[in-house]
N, C-alpha and C positions, 0 to 999 in steps of 0.2 A: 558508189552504187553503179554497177553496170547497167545501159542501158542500148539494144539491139534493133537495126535498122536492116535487114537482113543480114549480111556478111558481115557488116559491120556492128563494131562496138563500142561504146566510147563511156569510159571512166569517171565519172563526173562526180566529184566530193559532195561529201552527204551537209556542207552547209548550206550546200547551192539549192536553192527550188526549182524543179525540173518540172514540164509540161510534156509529154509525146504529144503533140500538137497536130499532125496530121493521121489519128485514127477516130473511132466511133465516137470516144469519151465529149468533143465539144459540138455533136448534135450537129451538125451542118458538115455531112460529106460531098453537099454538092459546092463545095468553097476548096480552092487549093491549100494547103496549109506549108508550113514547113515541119520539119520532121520535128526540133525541141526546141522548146522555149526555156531559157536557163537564168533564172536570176542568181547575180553576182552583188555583191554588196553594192557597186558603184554604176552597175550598168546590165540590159539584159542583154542577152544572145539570142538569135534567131541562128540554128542549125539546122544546115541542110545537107544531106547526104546523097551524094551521086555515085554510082560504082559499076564502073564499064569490067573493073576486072573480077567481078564477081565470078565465082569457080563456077556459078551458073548458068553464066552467058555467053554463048558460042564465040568464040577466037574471032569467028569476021564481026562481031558488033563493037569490038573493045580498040577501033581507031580512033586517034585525038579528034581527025578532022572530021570523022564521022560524028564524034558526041557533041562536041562544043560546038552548037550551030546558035542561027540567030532563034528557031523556034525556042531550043530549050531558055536561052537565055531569056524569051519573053512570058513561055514558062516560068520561072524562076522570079522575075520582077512581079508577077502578077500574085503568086505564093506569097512575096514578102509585104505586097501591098496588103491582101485579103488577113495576111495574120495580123498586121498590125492592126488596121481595122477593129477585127473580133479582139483582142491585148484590148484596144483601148475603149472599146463599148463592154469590156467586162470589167472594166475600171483597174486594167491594169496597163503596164507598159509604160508609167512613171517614170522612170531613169532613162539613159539616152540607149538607143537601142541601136547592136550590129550587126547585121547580116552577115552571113559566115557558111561557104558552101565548103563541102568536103568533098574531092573527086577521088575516087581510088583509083587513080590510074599511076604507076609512078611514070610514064616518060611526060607529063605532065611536067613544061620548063614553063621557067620565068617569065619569058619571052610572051608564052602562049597567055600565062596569067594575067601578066599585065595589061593587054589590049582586051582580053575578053572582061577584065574586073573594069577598066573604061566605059565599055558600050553598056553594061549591067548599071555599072553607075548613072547612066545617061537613061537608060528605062525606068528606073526605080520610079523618079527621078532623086538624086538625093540631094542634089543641091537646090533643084529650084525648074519649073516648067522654063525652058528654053527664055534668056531676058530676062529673068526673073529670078530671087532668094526667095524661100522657104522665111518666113520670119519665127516659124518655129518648124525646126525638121522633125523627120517625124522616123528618117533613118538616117543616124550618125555617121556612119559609113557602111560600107560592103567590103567584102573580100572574098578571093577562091585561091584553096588550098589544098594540097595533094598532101596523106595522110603523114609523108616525113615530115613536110613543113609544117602542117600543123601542130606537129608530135615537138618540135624546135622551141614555138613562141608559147601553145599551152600545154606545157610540159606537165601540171597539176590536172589537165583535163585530156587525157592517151586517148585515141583511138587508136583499136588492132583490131584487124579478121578474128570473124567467132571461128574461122577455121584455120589458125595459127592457133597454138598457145602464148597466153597473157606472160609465159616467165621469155618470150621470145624478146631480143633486142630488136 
């Protein structure tokens, strides 16, 4: 089943249970949300979609160093907090759960991923408040991923522009 985040779109198999997580349907818009919530048999997903290169935002907004700042990123940790929160007072969010940003940007390298997927990790916080473990985490891990890489490891679950066509490689 397609499901659309503006430009974007992401393919997500009809065994999965899917949530669009940050519109009207869970009654509290004054809460950040992530965009889906995805159960997998073994584990859920927290999907978040960022898209600097959307066809609909002007050429000077779609720099790496413009997007990736510390605001969004603490945007982004506070998203992953408030959903899991609402997940687990709605007695869901059982199985271990991952955070998972999509940036559609492609000059989006490793380089950049890796040290911003650190300091996101270090806001969440996922391992544990500074000195401290988690003795139960409450996010398994994080990751951010530019829509090829994603397209590599979840191959079963495509994102592509609603403004490409789906028969595109």
């Amino acid at each position: 089943m397609i499901y659309e985040e503006n430009d974007l779109q992401i393919d997500i198999p009809l065994e999965y249970k899917v949530k669009k997580h940050d519109d009207e349907t869970n009654g509290l818009q004054c809460w950040k949300s992530v965009d889906f919530v995805v159960e997998l048999p073994d584990r859920t997903l927290f999907v978040e979609f960022k898209d600097p290169e959307n066809p609909s935002i002007p050429d000077d907004k779609k720099n790496i160093n413009d997007f990736i700042t510390d605001k969004l990123l603490n945007d982004l940790s506070v998203k992953t907090r408030m959903s899991f929160l609402y997940e687990h007072a709605m007695d869901g969010a059982k199985k271990p759960v991952y955070y998972y940003i999509v940036i559609g940007l492609s000059a989006l390298d490793d380089a950049i991923v890796i040290a911003q997927q650190d300091k996101l990790k270090e806001r969440i916080p996922v391992m544990g408040p500074p000195g401290k473990k988690w003795k139960r985490k409450f996010i398994t891990d994080c990751g951010i991923f530019n829509i090829e890489r994603w397209n590599r490891i979840f191959e079963n679950i495509p994102i592509r522009r609603k403004s490409n066509s789906w028969n595109q490689t």
